[in-house]
N, C-alpha and C positions, 0 to 999 in steps of 0.2 A: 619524519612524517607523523609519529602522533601525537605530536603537539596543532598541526596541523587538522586532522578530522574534525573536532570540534569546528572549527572556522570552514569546513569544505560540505560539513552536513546539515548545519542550520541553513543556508541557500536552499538545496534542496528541500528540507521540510519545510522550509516558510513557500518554499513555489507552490507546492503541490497541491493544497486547497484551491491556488487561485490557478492551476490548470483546468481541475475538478469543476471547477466555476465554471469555466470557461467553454468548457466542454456542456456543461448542462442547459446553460444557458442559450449557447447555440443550437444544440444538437435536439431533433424533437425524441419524445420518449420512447418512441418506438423501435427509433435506431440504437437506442442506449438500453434497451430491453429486450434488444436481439441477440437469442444467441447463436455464433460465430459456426458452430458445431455440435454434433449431440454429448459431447462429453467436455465442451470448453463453457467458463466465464462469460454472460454478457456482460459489457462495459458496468453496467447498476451492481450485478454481484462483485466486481471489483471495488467498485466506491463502495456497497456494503461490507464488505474485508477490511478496507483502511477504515472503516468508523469502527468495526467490532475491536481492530489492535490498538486505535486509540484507545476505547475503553478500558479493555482488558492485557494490554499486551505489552506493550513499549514502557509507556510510563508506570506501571506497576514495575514491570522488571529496574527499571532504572532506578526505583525506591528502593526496591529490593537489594539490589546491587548495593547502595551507597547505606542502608542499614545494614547488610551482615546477614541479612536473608534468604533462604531459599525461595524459589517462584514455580509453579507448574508449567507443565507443558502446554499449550495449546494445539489444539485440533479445531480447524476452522469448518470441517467438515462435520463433523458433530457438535462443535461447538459456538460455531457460529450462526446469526441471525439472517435468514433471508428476508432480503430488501421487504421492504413495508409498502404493500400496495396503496396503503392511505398517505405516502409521502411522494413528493414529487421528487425526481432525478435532483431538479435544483435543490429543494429542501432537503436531501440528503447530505450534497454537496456542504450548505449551508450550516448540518449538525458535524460534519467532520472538519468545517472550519473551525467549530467554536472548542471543535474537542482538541483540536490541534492546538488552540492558543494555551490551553489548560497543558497539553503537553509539552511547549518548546517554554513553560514556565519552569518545567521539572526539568528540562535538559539545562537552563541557566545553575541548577544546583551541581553541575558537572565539573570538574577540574581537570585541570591535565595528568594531574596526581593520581586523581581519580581512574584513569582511565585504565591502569593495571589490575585493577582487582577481580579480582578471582570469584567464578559461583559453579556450580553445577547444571546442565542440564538433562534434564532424563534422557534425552534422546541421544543427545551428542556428549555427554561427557562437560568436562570442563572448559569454560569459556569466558572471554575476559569481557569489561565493560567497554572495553574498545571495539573489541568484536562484536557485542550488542549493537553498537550505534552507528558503525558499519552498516551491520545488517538492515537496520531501521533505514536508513538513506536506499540503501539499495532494494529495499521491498517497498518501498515508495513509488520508485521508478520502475520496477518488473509491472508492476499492478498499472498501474497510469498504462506504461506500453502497451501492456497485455488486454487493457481496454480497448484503446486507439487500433490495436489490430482486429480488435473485436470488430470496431465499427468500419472496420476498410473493407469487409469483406464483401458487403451489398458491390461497394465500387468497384472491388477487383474482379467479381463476379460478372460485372458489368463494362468492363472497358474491352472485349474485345479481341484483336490480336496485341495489345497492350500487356495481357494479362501474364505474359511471359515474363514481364518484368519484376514481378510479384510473386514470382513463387517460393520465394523465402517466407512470404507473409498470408499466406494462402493457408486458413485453418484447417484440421487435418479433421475428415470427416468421419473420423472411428478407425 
């Protein structure tokens, strides 16, 4: 299999802009700046999440990785930026596209060789570059999700006796 990842997680990162697209483009701002619950993500602070680990997260560490370097921790909570009210949902969409192409230029410096090496992370100890790119694939898709549920919630709220069907996806109100 890890010869494989490489080939299973470029799919995924090249989708995920054009979900983000796809979603802003259709979706008006309002519902993309709703939030789901008093302690959840609206859909926008997840698209601002994947633009901040673009900048600061992914491709750093994967530099870091294939130089022989350490990398810090991130806290997205304290260190991250909230959404920018002078940008629209799509122009967000559209700055995490262009960050993304900047980033699947650093994952092409990847090998399969590559993929055993070894770094430390404060939190969790030691961690290999496979498990990095793993994890970037799959915080891709938690966030994207974790949006999409974001914006179901008006609907779920709203269908009814249907709404039984839903309670997997039914944000948790504190």
């Amino acid at each position: 299999m890890i010869g494989d990842i490489l080939d299973w997680v470029r799919p995924v990162l090249v989708d995920t802009p054009t979900r983000w697209k796809n979603l802003t483009e259709a979706l008006p701002a309002e519902l993309l700046m709703r939030r789901p619950a008093p302690s959840e993500w609206p859909a926008v602070d997840c698209l601002q999440h994947l633009v901040d680990t673009e900048r600061w997260v992914f491709p750093v560490r994967i530099k870091a990785f294939l130089s022989g370097q350490s990398f810090p921790a991130f806290d997205p909570d304290h260190e991250g930026t909230r959404p920018d009210a002078a940008l629209s949902p799509a122009a967000l969409a559209a700055e995490f596209a262009r960050l993304r192409l900047e980033s699947l230029n650093v994952l092409t410096t990847v090998t399969v060789s590559d993929l055993d090496k070894r770094n430390h992370y404060p939190e969790l100890g030691p961690v290999t570059l496979s498990e990095l790119i793993h994890e970037w694939a799959a915080h891709d898709l938690m966030h994207t999700v974790q949006a999409e549920r974001a914006v179901m919630q008006p609907f779920i709220a709203g269908s009814g006796p249907w709404r039984i069907y839903f309670t997997d996806h039914i944000a948790k109100q504190a």
